[in-house]
DOPAFI-500181 format. One line per field, with one value per residue: residue number from 1; x, y, z of N, C-alpha, C in turn; residue in one letter. Coordinates in steps of 0.02 Angstrom, whole numbers. Last residue first. Layout:
DOPAFI-500181
num	[NUM | ...]
nxx	[X | ...]
nyy	[Y | ...]
nzz	[Z | ...]
caxx	[X | ...]
cayy	[Y | ...]
cazz	[Z | ...]
cxx	[X | ...]
cyy	[Y | ...]
czz	[Z | ...]
residu	[A | ...]
This chain:
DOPAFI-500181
num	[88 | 87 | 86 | 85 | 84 | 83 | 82 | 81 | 80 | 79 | 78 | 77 | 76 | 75 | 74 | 73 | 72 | 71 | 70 | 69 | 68 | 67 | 66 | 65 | 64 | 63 | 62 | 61 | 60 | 59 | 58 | 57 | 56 | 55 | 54 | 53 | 52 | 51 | 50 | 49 | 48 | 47 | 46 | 45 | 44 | 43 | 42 | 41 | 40 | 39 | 38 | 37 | 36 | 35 | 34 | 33 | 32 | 31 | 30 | 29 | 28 | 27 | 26 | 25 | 24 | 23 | 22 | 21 | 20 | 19 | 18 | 17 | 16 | 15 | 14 | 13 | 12 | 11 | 10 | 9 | 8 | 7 | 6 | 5 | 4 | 3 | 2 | 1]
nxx	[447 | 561 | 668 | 696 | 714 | 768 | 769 | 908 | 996 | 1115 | 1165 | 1168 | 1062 | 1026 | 1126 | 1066 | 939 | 981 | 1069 | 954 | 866 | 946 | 871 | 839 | 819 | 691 | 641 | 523 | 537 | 532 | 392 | 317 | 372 | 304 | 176 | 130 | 177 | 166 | 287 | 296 | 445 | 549 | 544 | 415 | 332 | 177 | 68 | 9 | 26 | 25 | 109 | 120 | 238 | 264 | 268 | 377 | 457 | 451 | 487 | 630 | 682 | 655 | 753 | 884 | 996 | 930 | 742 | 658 | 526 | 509 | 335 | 228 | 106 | -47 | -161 | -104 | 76 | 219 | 370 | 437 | 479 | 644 | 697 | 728 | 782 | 859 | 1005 | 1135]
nyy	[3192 | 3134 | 3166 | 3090 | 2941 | 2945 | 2846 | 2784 | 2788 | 2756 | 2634 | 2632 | 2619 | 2486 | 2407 | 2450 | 2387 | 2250 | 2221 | 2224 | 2129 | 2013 | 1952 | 1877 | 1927 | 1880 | 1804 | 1743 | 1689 | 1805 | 1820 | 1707 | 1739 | 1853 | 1855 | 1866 | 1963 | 2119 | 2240 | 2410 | 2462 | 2611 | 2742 | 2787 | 2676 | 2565 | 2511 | 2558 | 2457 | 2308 | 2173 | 2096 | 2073 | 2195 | 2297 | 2262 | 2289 | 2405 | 2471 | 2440 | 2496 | 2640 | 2649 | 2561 | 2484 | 2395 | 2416 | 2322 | 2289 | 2206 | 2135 | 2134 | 2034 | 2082 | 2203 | 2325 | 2270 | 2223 | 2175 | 2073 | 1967 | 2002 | 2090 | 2095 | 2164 | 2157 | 2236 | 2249]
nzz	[-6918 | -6934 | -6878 | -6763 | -6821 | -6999 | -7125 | -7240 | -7365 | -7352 | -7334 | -7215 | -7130 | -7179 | -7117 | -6983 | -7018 | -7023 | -6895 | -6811 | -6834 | -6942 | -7104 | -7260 | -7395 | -7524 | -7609 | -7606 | -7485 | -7380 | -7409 | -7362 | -7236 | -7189 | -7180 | -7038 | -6995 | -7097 | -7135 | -7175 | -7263 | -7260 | -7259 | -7250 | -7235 | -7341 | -7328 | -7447 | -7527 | -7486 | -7576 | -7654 | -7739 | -7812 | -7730 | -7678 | -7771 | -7782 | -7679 | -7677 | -7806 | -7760 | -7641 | -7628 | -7560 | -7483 | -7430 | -7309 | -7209 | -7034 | -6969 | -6833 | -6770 | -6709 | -6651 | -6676 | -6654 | -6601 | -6681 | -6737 | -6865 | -6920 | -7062 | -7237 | -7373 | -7523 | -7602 | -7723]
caxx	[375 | 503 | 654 | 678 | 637 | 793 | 745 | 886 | 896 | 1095 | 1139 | 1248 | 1103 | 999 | 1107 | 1135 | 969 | 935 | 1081 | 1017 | 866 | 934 | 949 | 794 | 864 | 720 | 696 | 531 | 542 | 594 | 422 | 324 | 405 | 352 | 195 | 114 | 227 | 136 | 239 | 288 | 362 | 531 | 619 | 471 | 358 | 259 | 106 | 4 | 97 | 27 | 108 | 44 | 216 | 236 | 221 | 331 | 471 | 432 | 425 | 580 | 682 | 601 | 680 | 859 | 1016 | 994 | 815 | 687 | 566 | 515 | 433 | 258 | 150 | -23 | -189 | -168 | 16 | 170 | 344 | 422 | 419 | 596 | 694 | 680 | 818 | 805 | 948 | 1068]
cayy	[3229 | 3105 | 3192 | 3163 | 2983 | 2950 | 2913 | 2788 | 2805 | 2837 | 2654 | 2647 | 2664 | 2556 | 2433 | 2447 | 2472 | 2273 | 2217 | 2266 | 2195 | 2031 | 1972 | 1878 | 1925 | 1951 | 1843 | 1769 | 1652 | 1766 | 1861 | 1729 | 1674 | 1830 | 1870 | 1788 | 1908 | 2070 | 2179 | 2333 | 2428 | 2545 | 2716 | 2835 | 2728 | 2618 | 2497 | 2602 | 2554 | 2379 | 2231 | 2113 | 2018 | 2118 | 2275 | 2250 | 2200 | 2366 | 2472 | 2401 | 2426 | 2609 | 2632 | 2582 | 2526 | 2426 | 2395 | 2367 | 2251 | 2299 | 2145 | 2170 | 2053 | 2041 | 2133 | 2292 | 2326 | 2200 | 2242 | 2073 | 2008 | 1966 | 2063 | 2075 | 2143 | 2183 | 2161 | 2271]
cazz	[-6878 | -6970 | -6955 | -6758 | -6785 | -6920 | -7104 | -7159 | -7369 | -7346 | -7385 | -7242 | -7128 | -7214 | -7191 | -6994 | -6970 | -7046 | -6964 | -6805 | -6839 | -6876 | -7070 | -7186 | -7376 | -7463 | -7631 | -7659 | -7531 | -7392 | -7435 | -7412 | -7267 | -7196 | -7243 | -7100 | -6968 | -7063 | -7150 | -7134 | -7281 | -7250 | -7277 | -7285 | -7189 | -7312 | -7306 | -7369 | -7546 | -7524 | -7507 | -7645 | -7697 | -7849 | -7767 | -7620 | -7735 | -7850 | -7685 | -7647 | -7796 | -7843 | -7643 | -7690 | -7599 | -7452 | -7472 | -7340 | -7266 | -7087 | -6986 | -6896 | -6733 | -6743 | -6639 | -6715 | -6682 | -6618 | -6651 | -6664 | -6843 | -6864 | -7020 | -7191 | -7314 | -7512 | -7573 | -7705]
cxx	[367 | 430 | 584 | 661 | 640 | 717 | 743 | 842 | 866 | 999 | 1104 | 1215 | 1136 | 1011 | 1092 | 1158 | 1044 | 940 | 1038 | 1048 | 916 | 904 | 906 | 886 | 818 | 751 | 734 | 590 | 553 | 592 | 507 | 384 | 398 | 396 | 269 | 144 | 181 | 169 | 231 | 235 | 390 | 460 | 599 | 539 | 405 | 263 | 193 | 40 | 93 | 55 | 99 | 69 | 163 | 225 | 199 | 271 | 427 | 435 | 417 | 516 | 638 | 617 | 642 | 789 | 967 | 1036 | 867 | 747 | 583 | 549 | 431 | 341 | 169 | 61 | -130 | -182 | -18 | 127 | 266 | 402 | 400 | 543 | 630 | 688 | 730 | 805 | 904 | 1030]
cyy	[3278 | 3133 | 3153 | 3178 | 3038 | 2969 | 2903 | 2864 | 2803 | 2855 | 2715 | 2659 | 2693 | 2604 | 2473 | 2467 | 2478 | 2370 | 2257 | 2280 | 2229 | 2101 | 2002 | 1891 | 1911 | 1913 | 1894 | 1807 | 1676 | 1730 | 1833 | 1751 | 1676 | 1783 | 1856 | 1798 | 1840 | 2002 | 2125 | 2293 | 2406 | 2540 | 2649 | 2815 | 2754 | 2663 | 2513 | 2587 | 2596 | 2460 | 2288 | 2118 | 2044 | 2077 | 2193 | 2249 | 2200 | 2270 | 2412 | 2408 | 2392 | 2518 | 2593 | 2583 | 2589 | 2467 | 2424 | 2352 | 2331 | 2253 | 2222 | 2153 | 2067 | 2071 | 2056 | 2196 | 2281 | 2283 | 2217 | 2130 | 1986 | 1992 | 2011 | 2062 | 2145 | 2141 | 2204 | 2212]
czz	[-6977 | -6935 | -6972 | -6849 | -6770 | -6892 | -7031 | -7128 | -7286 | -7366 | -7384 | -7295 | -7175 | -7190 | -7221 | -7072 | -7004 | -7049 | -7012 | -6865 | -6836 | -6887 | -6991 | -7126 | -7281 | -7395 | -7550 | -7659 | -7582 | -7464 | -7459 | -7463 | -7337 | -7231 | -7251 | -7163 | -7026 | -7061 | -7118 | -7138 | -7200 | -7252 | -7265 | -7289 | -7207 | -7279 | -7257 | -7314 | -7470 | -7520 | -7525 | -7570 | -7633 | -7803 | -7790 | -7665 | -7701 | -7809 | -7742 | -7649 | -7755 | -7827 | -7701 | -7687 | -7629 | -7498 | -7447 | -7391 | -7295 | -7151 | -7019 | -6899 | -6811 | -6728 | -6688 | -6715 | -6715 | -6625 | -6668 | -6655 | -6775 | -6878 | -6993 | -7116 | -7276 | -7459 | -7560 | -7674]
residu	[X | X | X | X | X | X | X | X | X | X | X | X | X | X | X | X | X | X | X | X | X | X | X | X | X | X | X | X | X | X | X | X | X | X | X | X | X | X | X | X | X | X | X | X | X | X | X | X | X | X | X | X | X | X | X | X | X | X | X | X | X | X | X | X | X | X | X | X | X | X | X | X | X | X | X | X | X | X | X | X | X | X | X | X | X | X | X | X]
């Protein structure tokens, strides 16, 4: 079980966003996004995003920093991947 971070390169709202996700186990990442004061509005039904200052943070406390691709790739295989036609 990780908990996986890419780049922050999708910019919105004036800053640029990573995705932090797990590769097994939502209750895991909400509980990792809790304790390190990301909040819940944060989420998109299979990932947090989080702001490019929170980054390093986040690495520090534990989250795996991997490519986007990688990142996708994971949460593919871990069967929590919500696709963009399923998410209207």
């Amino acid at each position: 079980m990780a908990i996986l971070i890419d780049d922050a390169v999708w910019p919105a709202h004036g800053r640029h966003w990573a995705h932090l996700v797990s590769d097994s186990d939502l209750g895991e990442l909400h509980a990792f996004a809790a304790a390190n004061g990301i909040p819940r509005r944060g989420f998109d039904l299979d990932h947090y995003d989080v702001p490019d200052e929170a980054h390093a943070r986040l690495v520090a406390a534990g989250a795996h920093h991997v490519t986007g691709h990688e990142l996708v790739r994971r949460l593919i295989a871990s069967g929590l991947r919500v696709r963009a036609r399923d998410r209207r």
